[in-house]
PQR file with spaces between the fields and no chain letter, atoms N, CA, C, O and H, PARSE charges and radii, in Angstrom:
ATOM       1  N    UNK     1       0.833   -1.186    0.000 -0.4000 1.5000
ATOM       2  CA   UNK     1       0.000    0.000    0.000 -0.0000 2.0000
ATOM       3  C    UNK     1       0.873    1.243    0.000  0.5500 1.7000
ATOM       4  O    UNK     1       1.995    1.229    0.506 -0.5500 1.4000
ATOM       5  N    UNK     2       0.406    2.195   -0.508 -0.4000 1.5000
ATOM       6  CA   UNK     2       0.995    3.595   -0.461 -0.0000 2.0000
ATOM       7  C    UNK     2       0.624    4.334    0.348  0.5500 1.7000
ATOM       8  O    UNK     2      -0.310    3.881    1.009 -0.5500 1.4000
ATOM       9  H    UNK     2      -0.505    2.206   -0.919  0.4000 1.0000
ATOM      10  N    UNK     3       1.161    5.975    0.787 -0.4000 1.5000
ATOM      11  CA   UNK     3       1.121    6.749    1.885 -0.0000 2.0000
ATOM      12  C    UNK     3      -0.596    6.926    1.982  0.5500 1.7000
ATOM      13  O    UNK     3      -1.319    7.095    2.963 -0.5500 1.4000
ATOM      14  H    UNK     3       1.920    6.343    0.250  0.4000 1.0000
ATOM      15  N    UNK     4      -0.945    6.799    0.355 -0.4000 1.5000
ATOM      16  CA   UNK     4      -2.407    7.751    0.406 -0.0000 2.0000
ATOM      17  C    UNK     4      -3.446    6.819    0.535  0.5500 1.7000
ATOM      18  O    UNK     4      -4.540    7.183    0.968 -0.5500 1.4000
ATOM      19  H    UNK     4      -0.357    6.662   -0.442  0.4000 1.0000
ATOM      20  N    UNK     5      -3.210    5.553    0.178 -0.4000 1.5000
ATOM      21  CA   UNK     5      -3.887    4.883    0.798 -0.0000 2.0000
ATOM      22  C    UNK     5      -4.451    4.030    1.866  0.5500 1.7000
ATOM      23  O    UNK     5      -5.559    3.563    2.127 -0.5500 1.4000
ATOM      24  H    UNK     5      -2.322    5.258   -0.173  0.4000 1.0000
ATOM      25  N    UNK     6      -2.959    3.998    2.520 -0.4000 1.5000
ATOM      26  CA   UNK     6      -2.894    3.874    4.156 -0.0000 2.0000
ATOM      27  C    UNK     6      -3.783    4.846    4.866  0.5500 1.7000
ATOM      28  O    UNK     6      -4.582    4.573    5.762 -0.5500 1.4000
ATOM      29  H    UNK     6      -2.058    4.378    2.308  0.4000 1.0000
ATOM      30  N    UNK     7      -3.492    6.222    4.252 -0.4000 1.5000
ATOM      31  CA   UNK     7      -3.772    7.516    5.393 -0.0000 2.0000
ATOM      32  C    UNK     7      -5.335    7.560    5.401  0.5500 1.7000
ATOM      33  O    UNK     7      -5.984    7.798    6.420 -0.5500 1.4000
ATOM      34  H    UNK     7      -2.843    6.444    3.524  0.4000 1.0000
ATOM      35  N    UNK     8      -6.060    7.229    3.770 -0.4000 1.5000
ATOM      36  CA   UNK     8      -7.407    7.225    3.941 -0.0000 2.0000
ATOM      37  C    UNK     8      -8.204    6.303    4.148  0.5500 1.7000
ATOM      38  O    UNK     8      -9.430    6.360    4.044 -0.5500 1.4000
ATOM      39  H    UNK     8      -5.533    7.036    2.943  0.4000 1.0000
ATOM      40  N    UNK     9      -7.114    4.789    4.659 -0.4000 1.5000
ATOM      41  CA   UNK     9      -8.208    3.710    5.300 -0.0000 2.0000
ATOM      42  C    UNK     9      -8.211    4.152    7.053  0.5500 1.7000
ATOM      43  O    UNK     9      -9.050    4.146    7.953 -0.5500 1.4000
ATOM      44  H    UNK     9      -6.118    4.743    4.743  0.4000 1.0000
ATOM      45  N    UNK    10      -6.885    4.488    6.927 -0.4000 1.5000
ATOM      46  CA   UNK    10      -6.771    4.820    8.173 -0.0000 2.0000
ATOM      47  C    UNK    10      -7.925    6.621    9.191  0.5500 1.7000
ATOM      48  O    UNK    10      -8.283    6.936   10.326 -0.5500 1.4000
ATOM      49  H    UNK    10      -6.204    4.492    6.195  0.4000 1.0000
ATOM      50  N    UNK    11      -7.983    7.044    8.120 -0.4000 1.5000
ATOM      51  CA   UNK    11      -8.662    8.253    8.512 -0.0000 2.0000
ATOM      52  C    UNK    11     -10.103    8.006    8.610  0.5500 1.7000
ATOM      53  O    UNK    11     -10.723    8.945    9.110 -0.5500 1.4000
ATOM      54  H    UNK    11      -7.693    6.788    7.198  0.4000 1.0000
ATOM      55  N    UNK    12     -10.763    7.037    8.279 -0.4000 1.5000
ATOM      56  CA   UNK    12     -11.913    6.657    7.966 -0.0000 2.0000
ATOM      57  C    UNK    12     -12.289    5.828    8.706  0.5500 1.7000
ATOM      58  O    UNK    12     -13.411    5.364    8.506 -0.5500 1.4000
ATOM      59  H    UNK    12     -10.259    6.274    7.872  0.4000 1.0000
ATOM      60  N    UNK    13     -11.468    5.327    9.861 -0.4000 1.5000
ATOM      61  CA   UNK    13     -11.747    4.060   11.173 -0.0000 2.0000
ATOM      62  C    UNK    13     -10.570    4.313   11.662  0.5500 1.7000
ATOM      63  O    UNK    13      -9.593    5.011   11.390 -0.5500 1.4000
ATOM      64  H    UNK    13     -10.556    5.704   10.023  0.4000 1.0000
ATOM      65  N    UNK    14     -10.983    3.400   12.632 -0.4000 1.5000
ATOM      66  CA   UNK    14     -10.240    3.285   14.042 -0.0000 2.0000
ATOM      67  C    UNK    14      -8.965    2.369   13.910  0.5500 1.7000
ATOM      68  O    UNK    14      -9.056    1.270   13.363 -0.5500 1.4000
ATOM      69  H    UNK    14     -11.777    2.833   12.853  0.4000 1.0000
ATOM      70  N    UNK    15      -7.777    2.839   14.419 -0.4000 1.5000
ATOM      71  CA   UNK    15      -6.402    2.247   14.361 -0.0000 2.0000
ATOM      72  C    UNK    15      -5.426    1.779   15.418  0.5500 1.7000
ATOM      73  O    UNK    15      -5.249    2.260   16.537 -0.5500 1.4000
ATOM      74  H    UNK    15      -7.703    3.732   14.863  0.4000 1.0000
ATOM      75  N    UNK    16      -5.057    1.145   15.067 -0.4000 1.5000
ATOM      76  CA   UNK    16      -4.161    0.518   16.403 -0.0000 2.0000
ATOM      77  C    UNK    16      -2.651    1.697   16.352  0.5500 1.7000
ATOM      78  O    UNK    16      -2.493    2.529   15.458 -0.5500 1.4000
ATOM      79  H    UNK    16      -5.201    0.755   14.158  0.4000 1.0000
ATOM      80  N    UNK    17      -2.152    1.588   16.962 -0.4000 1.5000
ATOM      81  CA   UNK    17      -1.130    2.253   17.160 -0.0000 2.0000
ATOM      82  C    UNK    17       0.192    2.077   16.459  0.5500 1.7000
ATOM      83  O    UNK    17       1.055    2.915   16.200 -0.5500 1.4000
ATOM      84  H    UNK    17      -2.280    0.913   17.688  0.4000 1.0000
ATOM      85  N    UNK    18       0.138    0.676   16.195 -0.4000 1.5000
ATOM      86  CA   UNK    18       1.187    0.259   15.443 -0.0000 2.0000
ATOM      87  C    UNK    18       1.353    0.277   13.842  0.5500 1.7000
ATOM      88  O    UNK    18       2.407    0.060   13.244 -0.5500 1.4000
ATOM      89  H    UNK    18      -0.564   -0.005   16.406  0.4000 1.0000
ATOM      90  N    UNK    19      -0.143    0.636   13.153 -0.4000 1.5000
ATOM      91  CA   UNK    19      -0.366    1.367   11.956 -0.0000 2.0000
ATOM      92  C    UNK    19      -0.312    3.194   12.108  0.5500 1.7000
ATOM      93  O    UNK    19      -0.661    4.063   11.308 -0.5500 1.4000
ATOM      94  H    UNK    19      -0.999    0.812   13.639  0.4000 1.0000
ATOM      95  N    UNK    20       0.040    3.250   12.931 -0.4000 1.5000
ATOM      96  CA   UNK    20      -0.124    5.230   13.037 -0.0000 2.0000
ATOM      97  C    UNK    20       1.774    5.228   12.959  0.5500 1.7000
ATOM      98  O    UNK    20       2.526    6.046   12.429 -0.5500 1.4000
ATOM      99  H    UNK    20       0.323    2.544   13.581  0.4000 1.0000
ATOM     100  N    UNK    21       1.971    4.418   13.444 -0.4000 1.5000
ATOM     101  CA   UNK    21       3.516    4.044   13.779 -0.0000 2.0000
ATOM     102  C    UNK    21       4.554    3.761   12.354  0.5500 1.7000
ATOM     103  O    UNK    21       5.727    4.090   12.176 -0.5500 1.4000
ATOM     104  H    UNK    21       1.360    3.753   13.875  0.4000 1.0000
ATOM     105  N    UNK    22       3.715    3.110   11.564 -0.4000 1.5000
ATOM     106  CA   UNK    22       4.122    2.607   10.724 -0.0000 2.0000
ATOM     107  C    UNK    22       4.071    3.944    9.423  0.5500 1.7000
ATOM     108  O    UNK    22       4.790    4.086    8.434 -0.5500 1.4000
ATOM     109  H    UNK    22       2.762    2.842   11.708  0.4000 1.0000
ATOM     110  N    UNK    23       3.085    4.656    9.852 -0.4000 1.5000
ATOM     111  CA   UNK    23       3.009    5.778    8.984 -0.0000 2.0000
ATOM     112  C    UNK    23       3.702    6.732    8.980  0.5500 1.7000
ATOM     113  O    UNK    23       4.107    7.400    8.029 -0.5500 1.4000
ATOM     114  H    UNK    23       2.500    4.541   10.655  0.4000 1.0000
ATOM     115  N    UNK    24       3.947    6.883   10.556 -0.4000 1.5000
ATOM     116  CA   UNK    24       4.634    8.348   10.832 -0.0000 2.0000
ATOM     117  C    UNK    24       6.197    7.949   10.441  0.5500 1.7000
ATOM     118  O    UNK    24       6.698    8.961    9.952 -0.5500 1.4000
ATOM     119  H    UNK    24       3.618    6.340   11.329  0.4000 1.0000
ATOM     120  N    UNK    25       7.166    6.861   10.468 -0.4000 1.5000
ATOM     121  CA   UNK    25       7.787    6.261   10.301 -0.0000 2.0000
ATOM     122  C    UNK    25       8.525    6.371    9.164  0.5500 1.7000
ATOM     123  O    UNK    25       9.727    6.634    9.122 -0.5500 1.4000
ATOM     124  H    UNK    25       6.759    6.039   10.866  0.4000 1.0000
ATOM     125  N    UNK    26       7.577    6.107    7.956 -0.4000 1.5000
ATOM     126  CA   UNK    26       7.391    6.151    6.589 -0.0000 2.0000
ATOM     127  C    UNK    26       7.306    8.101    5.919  0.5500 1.7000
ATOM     128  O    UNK    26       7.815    8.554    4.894 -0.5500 1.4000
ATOM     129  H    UNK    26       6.601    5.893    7.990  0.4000 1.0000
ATOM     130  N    UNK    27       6.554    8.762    6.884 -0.4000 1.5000
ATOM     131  CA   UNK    27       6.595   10.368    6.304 -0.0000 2.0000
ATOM     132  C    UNK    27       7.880   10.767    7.034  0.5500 1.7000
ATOM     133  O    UNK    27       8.479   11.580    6.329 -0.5500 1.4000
ATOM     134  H    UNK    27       6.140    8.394    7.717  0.4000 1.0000
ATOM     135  N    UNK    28       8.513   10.523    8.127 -0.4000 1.5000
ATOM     136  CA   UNK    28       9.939   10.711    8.736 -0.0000 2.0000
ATOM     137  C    UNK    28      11.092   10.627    7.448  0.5500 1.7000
ATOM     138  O    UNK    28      11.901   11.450    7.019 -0.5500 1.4000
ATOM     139  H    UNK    28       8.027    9.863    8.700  0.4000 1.0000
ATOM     140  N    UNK    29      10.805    9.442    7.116 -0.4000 1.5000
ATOM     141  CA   UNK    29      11.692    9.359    6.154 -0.0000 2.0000
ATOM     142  C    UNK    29      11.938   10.251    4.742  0.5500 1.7000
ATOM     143  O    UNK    29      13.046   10.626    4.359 -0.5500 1.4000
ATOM     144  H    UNK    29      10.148    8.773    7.464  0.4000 1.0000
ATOM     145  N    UNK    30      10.501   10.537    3.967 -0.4000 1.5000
ATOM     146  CA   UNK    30      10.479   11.303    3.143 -0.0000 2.0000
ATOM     147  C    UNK    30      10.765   12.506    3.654  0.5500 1.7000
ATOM     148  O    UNK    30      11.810   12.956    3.183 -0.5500 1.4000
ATOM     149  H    UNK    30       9.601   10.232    4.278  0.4000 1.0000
ATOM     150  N    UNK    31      10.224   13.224    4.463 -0.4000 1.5000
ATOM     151  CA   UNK    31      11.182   14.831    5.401 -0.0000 2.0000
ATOM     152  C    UNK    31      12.281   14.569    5.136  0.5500 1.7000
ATOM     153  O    UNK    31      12.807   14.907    4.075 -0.5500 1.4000
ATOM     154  H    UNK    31       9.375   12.859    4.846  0.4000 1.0000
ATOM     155  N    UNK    32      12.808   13.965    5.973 -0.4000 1.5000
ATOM     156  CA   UNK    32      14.415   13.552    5.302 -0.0000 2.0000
ATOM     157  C    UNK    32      15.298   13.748    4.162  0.5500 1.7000
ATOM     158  O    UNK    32      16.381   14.315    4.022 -0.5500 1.4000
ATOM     159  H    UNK    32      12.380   13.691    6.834  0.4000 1.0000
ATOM     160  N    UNK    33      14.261   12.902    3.139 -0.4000 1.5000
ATOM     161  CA   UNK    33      15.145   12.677    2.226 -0.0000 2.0000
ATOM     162  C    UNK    33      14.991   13.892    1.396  0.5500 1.7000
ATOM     163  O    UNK    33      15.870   14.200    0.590 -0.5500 1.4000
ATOM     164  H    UNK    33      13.381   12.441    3.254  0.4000 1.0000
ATOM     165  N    UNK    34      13.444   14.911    1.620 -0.4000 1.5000
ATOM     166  CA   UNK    34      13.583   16.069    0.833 -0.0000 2.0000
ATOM     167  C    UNK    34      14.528   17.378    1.766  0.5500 1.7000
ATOM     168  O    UNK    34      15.036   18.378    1.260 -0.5500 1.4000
ATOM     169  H    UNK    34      12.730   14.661    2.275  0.4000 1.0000
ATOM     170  N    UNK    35      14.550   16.969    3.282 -0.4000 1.5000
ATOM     171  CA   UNK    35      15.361   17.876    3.564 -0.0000 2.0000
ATOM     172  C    UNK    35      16.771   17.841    3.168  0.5500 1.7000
ATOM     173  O    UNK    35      17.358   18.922    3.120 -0.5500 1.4000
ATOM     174  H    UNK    35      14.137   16.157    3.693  0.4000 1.0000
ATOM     175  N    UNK    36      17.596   16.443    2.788 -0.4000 1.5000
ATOM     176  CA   UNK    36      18.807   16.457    2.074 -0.0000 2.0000
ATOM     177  C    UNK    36      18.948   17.081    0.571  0.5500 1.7000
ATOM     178  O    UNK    36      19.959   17.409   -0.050 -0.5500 1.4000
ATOM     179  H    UNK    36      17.119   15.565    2.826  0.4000 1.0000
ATOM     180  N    UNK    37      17.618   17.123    0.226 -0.4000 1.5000
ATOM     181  CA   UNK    37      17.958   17.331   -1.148 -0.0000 2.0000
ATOM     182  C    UNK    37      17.830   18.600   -1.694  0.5500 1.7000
ATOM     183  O    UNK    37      17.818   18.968   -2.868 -0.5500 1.4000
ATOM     184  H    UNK    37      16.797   16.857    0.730  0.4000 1.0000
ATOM     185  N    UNK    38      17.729   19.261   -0.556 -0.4000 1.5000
ATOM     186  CA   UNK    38      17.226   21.048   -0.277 -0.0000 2.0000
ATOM     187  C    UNK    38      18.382   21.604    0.977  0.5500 1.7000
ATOM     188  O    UNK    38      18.423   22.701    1.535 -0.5500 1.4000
ATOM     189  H    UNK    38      17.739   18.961    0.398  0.4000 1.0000
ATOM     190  N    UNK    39      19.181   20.510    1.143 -0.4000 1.5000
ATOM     191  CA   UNK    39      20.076   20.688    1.428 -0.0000 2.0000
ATOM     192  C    UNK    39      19.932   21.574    3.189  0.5500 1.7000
ATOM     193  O    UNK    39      20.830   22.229    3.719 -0.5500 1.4000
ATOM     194  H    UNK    39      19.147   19.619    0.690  0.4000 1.0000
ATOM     195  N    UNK    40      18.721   21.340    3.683 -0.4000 1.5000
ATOM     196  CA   UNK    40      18.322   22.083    4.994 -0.0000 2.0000
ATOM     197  C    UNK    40      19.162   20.971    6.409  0.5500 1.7000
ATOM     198  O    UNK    40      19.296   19.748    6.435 -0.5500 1.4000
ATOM     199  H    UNK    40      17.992   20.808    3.253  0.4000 1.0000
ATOM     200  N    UNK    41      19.456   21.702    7.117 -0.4000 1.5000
ATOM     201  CA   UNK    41      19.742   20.368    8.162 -0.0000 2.0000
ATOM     202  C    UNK    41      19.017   19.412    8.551  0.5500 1.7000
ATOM     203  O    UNK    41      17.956   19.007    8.076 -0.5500 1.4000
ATOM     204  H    UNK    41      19.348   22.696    7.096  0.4000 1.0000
ATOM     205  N    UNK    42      19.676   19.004    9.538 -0.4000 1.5000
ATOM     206  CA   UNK    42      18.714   17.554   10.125 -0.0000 2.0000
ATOM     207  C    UNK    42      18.057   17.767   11.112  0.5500 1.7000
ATOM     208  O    UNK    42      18.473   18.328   12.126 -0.5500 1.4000
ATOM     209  H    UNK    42      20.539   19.333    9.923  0.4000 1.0000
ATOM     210  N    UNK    43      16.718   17.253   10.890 -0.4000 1.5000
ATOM     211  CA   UNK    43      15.917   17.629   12.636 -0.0000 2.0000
ATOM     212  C    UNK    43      15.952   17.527   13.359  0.5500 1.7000
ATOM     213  O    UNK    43      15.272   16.505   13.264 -0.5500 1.4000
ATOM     214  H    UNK    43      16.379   16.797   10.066  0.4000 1.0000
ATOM     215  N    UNK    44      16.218   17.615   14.834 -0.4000 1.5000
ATOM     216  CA   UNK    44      16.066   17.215   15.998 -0.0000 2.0000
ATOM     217  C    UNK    44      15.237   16.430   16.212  0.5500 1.7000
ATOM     218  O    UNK    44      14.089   16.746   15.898 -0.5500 1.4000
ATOM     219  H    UNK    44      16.771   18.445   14.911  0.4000 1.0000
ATOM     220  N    UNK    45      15.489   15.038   16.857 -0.4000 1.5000
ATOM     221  CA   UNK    45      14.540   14.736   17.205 -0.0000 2.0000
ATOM     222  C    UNK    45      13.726   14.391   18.426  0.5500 1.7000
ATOM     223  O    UNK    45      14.289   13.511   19.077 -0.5500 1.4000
ATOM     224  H    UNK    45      16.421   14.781   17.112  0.4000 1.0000
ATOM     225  N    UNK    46      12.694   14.756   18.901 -0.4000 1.5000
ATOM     226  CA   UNK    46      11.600   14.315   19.535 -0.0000 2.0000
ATOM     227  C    UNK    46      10.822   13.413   19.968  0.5500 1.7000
ATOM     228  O    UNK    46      10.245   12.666   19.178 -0.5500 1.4000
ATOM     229  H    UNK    46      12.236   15.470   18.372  0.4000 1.0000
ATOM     230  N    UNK    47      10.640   13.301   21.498 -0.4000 1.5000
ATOM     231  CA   UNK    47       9.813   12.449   21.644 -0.0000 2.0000
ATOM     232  C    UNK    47       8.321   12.561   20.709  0.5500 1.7000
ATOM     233  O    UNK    47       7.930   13.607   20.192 -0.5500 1.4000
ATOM     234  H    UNK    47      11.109   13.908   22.140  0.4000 1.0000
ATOM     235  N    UNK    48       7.760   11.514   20.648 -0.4000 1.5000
ATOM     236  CA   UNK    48       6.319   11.259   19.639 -0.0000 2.0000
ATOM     237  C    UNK    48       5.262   11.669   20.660  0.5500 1.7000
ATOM     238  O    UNK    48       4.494   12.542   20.255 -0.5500 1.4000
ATOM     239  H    UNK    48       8.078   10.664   21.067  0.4000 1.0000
ATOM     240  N    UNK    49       5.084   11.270   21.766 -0.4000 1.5000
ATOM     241  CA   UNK    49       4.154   12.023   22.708 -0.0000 2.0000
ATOM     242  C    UNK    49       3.930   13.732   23.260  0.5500 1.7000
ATOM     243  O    UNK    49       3.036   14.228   23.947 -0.5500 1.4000
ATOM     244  H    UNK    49       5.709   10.561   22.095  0.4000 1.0000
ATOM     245  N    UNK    50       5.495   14.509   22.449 -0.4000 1.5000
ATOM     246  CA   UNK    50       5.026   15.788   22.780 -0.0000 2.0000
ATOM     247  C    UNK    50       5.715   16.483   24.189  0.5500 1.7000
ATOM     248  O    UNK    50       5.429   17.561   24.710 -0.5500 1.4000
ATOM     249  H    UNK    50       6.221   14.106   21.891  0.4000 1.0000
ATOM     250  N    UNK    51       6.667   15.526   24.585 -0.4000 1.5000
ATOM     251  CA   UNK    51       6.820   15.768   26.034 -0.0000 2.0000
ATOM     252  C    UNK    51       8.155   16.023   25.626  0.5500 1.7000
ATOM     253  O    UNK    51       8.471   15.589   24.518 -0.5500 1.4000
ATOM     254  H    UNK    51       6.899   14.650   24.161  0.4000 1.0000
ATOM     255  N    UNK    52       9.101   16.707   26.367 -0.4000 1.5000
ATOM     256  CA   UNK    52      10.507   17.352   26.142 -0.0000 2.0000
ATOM     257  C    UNK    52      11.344   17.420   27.745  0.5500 1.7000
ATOM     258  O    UNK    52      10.829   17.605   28.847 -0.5500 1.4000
ATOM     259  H    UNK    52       8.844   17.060   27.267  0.4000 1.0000
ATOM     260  N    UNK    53      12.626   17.225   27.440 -0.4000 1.5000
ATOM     261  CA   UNK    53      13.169   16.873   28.777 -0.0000 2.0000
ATOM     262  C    UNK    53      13.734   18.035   29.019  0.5500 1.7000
ATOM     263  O    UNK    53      13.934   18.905   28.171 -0.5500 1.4000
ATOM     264  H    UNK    53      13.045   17.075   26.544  0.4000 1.0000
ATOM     265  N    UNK    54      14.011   18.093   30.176 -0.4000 1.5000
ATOM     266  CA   UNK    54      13.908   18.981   31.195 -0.0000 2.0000
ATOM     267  C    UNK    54      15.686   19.006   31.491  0.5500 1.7000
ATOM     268  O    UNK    54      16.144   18.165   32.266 -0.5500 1.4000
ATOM     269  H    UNK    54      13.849   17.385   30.864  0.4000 1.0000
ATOM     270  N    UNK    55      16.524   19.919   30.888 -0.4000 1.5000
ATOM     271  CA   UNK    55      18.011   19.811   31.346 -0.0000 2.0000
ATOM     272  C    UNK    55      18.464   20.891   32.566  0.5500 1.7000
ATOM     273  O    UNK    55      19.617   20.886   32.997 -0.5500 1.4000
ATOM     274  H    UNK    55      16.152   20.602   30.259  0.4000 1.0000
């Protein structure tokens, strides 16, 4: 399956976590590969829940 058809079975019902996982996973990568090719740095990365540590 492809991004767009994952995203609109998935948008249309209820999902387990490990298909949301599998998606976000998969668009991580394309960011990536268009941020190399635009030559922008690399992202920091983040926890997935939103929460940020405390130094």
């Amino acid at each position: 399956m492809n991004g767009r058809t994952d995203y609109t079975k998935q948008r249309d019902g209820r999902v387990n976590r490990n298909e949301w996982e599998s998606i976000l996973g998969r668009l991580d990568v394309v960011v990536d590969e268009i941020s190399r090719a635009l030559g922008w740095p690399t992202r920091i990365e983040e926890p997935r829940d939103g929460s940020t540590s405390k130094r």
